[in-house]
mmCIF file as Biopython writes it, N, C-alpha, C and O atoms, coordinates in Angstrom:
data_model
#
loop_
_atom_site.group_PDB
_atom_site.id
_atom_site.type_symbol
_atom_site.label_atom_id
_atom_site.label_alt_id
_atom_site.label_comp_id
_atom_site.label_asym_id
_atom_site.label_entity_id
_atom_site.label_seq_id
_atom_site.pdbx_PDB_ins_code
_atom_site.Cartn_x
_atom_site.Cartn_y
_atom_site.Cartn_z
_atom_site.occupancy
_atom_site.B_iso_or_equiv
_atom_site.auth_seq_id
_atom_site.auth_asym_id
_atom_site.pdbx_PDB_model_num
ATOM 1   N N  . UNK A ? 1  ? 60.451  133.807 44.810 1.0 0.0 1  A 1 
ATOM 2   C CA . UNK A ? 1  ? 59.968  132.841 45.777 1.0 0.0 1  A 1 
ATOM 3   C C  . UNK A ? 1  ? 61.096  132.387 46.699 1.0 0.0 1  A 1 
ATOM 4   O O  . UNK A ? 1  ? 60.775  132.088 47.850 1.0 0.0 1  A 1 
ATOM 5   N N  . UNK A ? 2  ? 62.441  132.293 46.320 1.0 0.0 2  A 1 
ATOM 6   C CA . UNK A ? 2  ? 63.793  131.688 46.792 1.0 0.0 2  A 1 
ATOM 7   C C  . UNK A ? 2  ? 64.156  133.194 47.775 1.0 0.0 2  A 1 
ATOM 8   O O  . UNK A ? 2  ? 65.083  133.196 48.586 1.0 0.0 2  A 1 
ATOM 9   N N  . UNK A ? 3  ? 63.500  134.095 47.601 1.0 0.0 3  A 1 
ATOM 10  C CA . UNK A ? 3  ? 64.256  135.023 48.535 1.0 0.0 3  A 1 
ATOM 11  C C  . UNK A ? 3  ? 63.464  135.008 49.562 1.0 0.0 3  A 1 
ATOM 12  O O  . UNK A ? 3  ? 63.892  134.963 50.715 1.0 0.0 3  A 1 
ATOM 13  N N  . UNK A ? 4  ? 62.012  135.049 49.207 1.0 0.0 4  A 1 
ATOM 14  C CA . UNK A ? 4  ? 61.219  134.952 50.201 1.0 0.0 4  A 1 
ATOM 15  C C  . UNK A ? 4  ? 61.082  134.156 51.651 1.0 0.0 4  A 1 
ATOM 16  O O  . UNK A ? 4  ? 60.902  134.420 52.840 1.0 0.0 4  A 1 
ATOM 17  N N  . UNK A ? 5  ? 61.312  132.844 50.658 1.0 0.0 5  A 1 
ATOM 18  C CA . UNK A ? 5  ? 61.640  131.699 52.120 1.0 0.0 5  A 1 
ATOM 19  C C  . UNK A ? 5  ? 63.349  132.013 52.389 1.0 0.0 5  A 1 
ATOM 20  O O  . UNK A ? 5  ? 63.777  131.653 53.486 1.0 0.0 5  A 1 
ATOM 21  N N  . UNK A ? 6  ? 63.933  132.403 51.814 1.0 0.0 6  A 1 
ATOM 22  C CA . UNK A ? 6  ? 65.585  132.594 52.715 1.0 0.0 6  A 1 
ATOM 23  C C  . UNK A ? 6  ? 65.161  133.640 53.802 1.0 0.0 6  A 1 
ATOM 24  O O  . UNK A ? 6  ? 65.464  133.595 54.994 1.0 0.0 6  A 1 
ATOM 25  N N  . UNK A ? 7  ? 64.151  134.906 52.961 1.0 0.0 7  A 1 
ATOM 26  C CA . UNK A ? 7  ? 63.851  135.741 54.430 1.0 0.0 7  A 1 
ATOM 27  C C  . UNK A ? 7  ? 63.128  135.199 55.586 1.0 0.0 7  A 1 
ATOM 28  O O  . UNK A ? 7  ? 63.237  135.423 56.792 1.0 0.0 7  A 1 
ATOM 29  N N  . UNK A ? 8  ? 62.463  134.530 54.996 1.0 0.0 8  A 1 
ATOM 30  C CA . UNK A ? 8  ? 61.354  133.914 56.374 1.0 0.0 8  A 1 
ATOM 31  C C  . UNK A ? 8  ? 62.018  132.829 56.902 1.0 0.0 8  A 1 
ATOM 32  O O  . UNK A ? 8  ? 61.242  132.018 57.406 1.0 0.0 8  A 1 
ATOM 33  N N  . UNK A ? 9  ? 63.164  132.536 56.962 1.0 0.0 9  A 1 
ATOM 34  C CA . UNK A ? 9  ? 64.272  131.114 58.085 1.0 0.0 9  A 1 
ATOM 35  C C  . UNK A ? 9  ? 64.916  132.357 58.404 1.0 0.0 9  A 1 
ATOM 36  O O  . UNK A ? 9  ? 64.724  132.699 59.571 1.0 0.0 9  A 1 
ATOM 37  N N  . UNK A ? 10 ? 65.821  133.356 57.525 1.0 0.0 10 A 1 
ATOM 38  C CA . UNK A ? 10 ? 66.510  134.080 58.777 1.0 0.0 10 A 1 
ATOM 39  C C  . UNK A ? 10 ? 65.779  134.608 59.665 1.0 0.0 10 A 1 
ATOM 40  O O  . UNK A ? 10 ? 66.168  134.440 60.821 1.0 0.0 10 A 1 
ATOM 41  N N  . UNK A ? 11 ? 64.667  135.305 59.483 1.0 0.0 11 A 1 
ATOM 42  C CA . UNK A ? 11 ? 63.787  135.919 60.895 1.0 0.0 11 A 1 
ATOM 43  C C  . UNK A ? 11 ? 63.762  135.074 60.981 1.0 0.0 11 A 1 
ATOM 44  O O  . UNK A ? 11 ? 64.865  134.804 61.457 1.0 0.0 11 A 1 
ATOM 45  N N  . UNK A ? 12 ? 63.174  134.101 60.854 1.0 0.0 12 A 1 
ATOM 46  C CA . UNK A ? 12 ? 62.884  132.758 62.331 1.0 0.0 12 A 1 
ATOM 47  C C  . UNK A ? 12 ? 64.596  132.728 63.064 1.0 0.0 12 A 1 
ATOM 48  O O  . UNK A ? 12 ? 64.873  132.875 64.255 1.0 0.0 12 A 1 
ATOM 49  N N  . UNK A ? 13 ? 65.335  132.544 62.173 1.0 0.0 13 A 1 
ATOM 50  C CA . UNK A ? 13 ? 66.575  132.146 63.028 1.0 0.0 13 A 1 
ATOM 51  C C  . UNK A ? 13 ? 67.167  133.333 63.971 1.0 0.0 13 A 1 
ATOM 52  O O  . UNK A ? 13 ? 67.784  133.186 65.026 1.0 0.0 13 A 1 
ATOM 53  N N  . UNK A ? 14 ? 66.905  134.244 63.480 1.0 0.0 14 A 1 
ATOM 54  C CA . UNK A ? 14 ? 67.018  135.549 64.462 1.0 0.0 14 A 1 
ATOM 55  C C  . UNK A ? 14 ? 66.419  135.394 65.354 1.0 0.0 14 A 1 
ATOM 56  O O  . UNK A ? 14 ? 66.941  135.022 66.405 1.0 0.0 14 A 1 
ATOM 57  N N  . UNK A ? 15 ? 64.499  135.739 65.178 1.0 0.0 15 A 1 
ATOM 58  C CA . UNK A ? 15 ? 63.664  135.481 66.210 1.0 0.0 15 A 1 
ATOM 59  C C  . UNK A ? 15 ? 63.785  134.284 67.585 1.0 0.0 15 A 1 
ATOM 60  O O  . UNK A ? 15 ? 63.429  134.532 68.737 1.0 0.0 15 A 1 
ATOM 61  N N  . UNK A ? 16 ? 64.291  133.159 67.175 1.0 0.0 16 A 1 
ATOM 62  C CA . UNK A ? 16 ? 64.727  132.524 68.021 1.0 0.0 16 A 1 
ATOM 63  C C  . UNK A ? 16 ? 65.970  132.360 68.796 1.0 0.0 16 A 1 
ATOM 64  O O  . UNK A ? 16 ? 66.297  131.575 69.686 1.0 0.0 16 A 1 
ATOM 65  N N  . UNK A ? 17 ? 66.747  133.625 68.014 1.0 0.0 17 A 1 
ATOM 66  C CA . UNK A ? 17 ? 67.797  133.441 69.218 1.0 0.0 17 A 1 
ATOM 67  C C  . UNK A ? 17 ? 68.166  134.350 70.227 1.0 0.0 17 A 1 
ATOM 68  O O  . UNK A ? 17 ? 69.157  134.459 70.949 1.0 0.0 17 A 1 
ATOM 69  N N  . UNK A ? 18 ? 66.909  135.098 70.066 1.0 0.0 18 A 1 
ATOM 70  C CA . UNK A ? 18 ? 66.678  135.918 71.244 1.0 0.0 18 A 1 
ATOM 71  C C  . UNK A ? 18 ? 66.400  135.181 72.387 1.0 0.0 18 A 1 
ATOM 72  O O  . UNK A ? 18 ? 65.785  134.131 72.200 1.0 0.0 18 A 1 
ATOM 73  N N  . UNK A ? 19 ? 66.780  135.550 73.822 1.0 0.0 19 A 1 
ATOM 74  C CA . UNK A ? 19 ? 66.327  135.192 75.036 1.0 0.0 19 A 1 
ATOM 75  C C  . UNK A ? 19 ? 66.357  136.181 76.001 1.0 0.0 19 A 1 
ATOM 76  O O  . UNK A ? 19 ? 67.025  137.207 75.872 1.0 0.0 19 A 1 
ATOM 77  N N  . UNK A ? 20 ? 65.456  135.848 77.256 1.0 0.0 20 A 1 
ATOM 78  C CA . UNK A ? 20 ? 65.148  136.929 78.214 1.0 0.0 20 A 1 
ATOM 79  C C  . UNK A ? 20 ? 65.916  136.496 79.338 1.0 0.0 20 A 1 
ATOM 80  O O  . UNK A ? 20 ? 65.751  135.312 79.636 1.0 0.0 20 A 1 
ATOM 81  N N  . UNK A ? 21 ? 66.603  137.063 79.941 1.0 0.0 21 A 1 
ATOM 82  C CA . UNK A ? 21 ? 67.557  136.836 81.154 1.0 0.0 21 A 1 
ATOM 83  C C  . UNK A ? 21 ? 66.406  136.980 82.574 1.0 0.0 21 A 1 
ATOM 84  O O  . UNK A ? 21 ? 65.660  137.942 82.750 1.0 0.0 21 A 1 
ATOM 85  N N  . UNK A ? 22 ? 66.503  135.840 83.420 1.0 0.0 22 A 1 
ATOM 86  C CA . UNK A ? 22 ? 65.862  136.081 84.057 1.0 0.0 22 A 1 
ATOM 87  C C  . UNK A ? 22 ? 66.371  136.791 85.403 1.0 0.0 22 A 1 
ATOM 88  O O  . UNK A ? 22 ? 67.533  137.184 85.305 1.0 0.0 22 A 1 
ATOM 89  N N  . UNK A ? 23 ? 65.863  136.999 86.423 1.0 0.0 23 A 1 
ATOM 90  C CA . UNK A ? 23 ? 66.082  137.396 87.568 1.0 0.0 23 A 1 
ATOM 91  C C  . UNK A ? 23 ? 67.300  137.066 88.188 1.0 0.0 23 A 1 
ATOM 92  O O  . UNK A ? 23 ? 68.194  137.878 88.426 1.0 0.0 23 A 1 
ATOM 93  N N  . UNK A ? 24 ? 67.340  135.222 88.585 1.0 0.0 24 A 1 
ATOM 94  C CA . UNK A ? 24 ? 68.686  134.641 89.187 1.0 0.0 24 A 1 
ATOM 95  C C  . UNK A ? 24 ? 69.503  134.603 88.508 1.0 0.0 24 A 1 
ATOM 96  O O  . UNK A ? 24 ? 70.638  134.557 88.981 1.0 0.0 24 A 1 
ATOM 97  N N  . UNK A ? 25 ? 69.327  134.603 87.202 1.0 0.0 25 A 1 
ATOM 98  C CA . UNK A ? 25 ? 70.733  134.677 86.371 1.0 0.0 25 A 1 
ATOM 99  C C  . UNK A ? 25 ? 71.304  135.569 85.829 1.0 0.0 25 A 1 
ATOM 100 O O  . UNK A ? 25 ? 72.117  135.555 84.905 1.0 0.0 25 A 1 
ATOM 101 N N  . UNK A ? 26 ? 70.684  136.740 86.668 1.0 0.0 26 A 1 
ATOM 102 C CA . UNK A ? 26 ? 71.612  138.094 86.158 1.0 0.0 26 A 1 
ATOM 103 C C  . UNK A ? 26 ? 73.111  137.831 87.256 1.0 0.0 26 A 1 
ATOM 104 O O  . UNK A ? 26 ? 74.255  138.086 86.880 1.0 0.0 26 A 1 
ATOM 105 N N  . UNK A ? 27 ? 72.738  137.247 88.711 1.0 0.0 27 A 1 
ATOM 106 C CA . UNK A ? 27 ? 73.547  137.593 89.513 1.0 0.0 27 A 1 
ATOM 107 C C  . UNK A ? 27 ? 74.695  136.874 88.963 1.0 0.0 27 A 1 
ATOM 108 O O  . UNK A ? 27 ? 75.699  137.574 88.834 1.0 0.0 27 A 1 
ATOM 109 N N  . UNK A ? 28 ? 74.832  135.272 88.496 1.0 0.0 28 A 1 
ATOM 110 C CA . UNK A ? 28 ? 75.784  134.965 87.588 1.0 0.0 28 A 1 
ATOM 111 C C  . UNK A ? 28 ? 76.526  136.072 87.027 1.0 0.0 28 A 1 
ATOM 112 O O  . UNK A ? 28 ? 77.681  136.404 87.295 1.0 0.0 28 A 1 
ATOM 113 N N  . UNK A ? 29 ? 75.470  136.761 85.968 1.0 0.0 29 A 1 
ATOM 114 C CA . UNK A ? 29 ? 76.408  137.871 84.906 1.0 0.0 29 A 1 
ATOM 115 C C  . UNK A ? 29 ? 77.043  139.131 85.776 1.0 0.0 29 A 1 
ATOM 116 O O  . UNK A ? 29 ? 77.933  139.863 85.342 1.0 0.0 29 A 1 
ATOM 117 N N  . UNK A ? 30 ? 76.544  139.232 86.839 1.0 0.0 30 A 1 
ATOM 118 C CA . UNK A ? 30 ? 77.002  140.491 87.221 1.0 0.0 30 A 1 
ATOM 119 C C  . UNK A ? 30 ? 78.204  140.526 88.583 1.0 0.0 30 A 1 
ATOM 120 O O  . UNK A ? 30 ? 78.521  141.387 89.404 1.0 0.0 30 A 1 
ATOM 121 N N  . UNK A ? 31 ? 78.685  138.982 88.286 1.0 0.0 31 A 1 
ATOM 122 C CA . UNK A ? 31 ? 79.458  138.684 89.138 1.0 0.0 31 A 1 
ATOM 123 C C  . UNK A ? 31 ? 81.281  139.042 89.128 1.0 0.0 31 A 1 
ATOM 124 O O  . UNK A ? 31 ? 81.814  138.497 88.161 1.0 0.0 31 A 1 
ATOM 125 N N  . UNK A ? 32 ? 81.841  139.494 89.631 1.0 0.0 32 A 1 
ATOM 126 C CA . UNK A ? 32 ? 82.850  140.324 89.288 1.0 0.0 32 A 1 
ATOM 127 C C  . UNK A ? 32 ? 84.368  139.175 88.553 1.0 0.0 32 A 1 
ATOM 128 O O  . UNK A ? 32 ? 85.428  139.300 87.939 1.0 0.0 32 A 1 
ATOM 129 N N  . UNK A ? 33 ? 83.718  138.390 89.006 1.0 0.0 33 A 1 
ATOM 130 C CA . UNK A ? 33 ? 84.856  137.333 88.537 1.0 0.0 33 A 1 
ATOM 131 C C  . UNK A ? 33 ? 84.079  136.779 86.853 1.0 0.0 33 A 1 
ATOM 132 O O  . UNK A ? 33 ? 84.267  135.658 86.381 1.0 0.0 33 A 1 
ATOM 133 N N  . UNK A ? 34 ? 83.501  137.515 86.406 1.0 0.0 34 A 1 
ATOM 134 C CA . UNK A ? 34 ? 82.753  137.163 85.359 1.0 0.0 34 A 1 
ATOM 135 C C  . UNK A ? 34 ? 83.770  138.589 84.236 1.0 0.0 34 A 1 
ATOM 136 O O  . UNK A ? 34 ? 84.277  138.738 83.124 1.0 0.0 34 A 1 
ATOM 137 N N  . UNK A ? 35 ? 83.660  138.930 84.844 1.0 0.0 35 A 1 
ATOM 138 C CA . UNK A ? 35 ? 84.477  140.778 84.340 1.0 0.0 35 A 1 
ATOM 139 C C  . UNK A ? 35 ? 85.816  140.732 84.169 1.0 0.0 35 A 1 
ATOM 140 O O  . UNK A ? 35 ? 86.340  140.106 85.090 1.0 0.0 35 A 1 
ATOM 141 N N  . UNK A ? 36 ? 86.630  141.158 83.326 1.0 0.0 36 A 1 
ATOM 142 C CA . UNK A ? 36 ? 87.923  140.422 83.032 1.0 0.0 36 A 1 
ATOM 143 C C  . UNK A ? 36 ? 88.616  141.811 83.044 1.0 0.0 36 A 1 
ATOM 144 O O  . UNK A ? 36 ? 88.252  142.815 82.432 1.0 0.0 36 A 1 
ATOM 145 N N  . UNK A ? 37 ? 89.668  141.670 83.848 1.0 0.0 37 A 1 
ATOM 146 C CA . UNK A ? 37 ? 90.275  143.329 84.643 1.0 0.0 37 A 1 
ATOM 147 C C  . UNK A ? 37 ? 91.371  143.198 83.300 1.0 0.0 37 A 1 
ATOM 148 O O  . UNK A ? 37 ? 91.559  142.373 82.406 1.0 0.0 37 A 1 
ATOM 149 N N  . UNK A ? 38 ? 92.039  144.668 83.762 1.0 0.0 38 A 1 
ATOM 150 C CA . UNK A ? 38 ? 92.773  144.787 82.688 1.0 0.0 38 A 1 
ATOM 151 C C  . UNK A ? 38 ? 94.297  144.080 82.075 1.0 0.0 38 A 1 
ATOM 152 O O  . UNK A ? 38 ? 94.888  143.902 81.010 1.0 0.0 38 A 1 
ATOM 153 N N  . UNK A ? 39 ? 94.465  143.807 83.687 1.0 0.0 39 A 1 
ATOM 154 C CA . UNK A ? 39 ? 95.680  142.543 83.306 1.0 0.0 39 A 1 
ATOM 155 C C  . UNK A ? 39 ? 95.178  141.416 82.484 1.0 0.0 39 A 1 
ATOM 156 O O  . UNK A ? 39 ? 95.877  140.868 81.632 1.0 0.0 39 A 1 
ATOM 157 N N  . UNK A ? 40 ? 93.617  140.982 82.825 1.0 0.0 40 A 1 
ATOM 158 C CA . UNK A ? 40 ? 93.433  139.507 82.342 1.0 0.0 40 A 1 
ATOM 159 C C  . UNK A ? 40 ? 93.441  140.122 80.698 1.0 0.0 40 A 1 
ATOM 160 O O  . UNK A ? 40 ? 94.316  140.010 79.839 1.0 0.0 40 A 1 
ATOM 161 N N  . UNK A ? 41 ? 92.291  140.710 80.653 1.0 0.0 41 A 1 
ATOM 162 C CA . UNK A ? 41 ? 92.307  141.860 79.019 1.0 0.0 41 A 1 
ATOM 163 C C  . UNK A ? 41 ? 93.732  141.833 78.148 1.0 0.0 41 A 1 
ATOM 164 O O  . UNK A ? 41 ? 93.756  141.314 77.032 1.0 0.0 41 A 1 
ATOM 165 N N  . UNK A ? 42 ? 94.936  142.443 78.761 1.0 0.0 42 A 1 
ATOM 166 C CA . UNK A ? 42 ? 96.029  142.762 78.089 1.0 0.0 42 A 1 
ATOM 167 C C  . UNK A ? 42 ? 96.590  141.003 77.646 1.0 0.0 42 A 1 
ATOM 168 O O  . UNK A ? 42 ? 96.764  140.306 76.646 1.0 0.0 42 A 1 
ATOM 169 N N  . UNK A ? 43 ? 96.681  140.942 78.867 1.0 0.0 43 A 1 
ATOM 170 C CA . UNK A ? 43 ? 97.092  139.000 78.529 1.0 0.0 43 A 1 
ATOM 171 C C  . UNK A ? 43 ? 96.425  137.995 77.626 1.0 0.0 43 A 1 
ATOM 172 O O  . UNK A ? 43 ? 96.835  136.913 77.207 1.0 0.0 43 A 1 
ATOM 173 N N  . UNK A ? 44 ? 95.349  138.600 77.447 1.0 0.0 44 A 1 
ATOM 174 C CA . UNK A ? 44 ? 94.083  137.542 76.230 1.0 0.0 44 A 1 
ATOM 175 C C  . UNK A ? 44 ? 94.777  138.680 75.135 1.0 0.0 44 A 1 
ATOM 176 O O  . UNK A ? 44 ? 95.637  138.188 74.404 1.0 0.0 44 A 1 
ATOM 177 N N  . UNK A ? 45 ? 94.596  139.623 75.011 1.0 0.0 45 A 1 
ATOM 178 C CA . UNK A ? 45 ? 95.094  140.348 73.161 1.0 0.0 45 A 1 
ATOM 179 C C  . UNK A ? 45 ? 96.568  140.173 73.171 1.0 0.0 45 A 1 
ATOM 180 O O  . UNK A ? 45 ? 96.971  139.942 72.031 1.0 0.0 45 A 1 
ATOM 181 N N  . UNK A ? 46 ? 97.396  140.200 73.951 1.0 0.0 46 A 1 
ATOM 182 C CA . UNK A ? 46 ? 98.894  139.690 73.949 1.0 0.0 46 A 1 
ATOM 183 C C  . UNK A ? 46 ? 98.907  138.671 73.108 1.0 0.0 46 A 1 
ATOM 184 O O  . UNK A ? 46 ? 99.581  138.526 72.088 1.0 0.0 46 A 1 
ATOM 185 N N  . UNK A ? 47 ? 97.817  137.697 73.782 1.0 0.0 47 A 1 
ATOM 186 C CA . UNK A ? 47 ? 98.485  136.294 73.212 1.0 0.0 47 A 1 
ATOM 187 C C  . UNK A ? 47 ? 97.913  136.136 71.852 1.0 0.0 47 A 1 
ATOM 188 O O  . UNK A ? 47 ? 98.400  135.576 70.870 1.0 0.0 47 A 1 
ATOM 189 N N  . UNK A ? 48 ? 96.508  136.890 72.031 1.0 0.0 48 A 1 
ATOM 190 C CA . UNK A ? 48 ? 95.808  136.803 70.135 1.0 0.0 48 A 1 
ATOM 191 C C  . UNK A ? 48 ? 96.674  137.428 69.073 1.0 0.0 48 A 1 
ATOM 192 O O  . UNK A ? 48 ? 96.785  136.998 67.925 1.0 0.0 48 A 1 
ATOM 193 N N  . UNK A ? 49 ? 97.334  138.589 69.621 1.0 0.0 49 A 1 
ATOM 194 C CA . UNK A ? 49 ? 98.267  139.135 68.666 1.0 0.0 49 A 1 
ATOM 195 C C  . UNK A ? 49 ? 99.609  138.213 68.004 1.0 0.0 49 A 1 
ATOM 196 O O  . UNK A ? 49 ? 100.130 138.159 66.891 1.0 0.0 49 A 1 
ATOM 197 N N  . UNK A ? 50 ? 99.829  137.600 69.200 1.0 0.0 50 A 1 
ATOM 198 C CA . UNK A ? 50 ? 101.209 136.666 69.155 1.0 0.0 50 A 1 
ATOM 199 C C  . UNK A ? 50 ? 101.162 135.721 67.926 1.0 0.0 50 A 1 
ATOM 200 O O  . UNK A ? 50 ? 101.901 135.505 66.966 1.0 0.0 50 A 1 
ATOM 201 N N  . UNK A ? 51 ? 99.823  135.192 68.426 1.0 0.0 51 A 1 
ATOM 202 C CA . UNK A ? 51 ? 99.229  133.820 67.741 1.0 0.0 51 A 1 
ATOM 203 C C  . UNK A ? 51 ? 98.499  134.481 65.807 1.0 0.0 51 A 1 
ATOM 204 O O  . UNK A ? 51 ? 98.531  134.171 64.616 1.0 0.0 51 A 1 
ATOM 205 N N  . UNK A ? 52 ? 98.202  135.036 66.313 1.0 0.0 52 A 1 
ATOM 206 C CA . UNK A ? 52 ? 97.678  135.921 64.839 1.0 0.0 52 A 1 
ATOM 207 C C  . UNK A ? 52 ? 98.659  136.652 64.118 1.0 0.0 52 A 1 
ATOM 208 O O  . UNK A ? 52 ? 98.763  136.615 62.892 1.0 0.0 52 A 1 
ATOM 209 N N  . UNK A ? 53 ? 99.372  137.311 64.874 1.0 0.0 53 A 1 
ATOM 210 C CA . UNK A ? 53 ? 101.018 137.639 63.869 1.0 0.0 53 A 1 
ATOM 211 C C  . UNK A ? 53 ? 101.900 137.183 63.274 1.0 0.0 53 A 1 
ATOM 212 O O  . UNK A ? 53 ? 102.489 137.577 62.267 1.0 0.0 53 A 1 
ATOM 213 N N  . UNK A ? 54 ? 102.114 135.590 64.422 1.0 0.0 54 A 1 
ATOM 214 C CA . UNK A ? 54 ? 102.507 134.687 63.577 1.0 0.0 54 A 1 
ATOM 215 C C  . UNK A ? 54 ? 104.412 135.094 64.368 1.0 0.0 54 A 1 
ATOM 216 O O  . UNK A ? 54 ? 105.342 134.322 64.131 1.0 0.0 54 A 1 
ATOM 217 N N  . UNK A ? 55 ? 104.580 136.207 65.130 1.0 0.0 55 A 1 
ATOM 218 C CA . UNK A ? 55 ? 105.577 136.790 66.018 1.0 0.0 55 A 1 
ATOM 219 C C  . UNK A ? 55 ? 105.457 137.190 67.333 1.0 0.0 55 A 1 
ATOM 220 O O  . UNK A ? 55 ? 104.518 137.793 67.851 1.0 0.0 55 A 1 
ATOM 221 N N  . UNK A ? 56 ? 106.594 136.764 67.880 1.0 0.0 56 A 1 
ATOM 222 C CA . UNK A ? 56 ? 106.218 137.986 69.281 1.0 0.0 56 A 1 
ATOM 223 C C  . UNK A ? 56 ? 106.999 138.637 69.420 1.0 0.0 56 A 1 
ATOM 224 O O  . UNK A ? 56 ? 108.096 138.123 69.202 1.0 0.0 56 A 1 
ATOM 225 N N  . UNK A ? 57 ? 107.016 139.995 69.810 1.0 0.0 57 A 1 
ATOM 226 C CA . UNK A ? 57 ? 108.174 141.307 70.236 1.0 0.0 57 A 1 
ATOM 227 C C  . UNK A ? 57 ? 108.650 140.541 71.162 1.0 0.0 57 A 1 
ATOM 228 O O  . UNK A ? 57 ? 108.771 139.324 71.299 1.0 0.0 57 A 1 
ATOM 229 N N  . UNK A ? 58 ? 109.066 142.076 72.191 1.0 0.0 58 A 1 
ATOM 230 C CA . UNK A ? 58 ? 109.471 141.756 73.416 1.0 0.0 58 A 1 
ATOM 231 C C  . UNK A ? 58 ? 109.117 141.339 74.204 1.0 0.0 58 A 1 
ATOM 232 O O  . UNK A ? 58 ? 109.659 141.242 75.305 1.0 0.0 58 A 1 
ATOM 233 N N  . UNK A ? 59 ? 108.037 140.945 73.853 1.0 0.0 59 A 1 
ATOM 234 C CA . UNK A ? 59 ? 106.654 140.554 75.381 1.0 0.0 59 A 1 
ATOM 235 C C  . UNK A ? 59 ? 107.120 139.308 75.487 1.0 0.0 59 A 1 
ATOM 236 O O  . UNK A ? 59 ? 106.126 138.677 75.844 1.0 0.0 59 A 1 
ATOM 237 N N  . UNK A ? 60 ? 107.970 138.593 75.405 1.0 0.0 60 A 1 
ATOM 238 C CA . UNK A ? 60 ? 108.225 137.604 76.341 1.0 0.0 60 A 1 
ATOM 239 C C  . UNK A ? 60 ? 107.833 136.020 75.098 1.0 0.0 60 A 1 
ATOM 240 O O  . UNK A ? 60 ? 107.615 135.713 73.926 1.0 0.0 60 A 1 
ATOM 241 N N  . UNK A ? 61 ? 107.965 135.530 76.385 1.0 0.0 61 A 1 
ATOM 242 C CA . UNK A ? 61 ? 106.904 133.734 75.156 1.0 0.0 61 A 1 
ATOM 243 C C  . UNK A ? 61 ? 107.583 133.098 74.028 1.0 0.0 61 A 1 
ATOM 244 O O  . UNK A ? 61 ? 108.811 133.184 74.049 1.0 0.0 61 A 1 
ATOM 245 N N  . UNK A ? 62 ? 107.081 132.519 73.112 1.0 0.0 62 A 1 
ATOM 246 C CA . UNK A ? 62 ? 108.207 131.811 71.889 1.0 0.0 62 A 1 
ATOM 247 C C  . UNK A ? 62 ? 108.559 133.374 71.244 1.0 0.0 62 A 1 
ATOM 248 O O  . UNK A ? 62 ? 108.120 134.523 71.293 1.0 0.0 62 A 1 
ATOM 249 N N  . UNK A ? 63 ? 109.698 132.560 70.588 1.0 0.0 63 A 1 
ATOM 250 C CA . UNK A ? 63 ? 110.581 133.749 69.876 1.0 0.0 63 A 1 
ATOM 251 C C  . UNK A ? 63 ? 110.474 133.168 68.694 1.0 0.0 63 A 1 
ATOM 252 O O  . UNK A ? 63 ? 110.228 131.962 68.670 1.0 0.0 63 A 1 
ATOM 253 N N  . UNK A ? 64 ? 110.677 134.085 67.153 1.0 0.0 64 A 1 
ATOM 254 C CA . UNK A ? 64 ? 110.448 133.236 66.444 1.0 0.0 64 A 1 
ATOM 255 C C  . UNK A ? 64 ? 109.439 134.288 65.217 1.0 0.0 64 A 1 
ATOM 256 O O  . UNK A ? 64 ? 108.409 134.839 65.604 1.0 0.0 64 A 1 
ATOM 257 N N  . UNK A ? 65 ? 109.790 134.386 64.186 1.0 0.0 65 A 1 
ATOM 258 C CA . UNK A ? 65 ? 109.218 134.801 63.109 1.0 0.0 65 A 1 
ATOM 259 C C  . UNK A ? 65 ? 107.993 134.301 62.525 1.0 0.0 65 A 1 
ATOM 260 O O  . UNK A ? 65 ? 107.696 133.294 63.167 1.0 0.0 65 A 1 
ATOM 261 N N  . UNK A ? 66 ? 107.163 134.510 61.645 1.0 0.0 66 A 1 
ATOM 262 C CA . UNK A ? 66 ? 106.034 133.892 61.067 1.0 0.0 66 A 1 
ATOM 263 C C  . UNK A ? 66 ? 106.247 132.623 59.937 1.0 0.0 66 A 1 
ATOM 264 O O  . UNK A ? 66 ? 105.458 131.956 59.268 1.0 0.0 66 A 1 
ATOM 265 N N  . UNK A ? 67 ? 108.101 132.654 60.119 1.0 0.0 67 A 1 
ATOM 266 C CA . UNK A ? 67 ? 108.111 131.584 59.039 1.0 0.0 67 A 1 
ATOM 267 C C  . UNK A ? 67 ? 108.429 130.671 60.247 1.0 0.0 67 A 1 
ATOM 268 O O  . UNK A ? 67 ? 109.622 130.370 60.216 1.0 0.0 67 A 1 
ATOM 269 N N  . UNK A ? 68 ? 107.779 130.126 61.299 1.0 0.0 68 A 1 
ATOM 270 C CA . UNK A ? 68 ? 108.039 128.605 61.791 1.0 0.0 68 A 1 
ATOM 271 C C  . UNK A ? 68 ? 109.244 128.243 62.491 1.0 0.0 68 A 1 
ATOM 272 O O  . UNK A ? 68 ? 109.544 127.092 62.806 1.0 0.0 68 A 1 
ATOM 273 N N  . UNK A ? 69 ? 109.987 129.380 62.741 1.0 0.0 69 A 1 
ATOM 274 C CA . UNK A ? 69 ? 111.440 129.416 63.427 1.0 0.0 69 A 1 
ATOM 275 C C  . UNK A ? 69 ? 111.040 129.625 65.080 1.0 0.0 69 A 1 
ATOM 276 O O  . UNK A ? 69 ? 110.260 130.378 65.662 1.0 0.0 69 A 1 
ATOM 277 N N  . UNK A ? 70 ? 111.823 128.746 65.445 1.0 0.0 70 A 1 
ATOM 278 C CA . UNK A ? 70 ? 111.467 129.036 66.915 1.0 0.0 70 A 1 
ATOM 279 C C  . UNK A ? 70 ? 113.288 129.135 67.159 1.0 0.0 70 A 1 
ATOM 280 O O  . UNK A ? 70 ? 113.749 129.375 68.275 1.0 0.0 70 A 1 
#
């Protein structure tokens, strides 16, 4: 009975988080400043790497090991 209703809230919670894009708001999405070129790209995983490594190479920015040394 406990699996049953866990299945029947996730489809609902699925089912509802679908949506239909309408007409005017594609032009929003398909707007080029919406699109992230490859400089902006390299510069967002640069910094996730930095921040998630806990180091940065040569690329510039704090210096500094994962033990808290700057």
């Amino acid at each position: 009975m406990k699996i049953k209703i866990c299945m029947t809230l996730l489809l609902l919670i699925i089912l509802t988080s679908c949506a239909t894009v309408k007409g005017y708001e594609k032009v929003n999405l398909s707007d080029p400043d919406m699109e992230l070129s490859d400089r902006k790209e390299n510069k967002f995983e640069t910094s996730f790497q930095i921040y998630r490594e806990g180091a940065s190479g040569a690329n510039g920015g704090k210096t500094g090991g994962g033990c808290g040394c700057n």
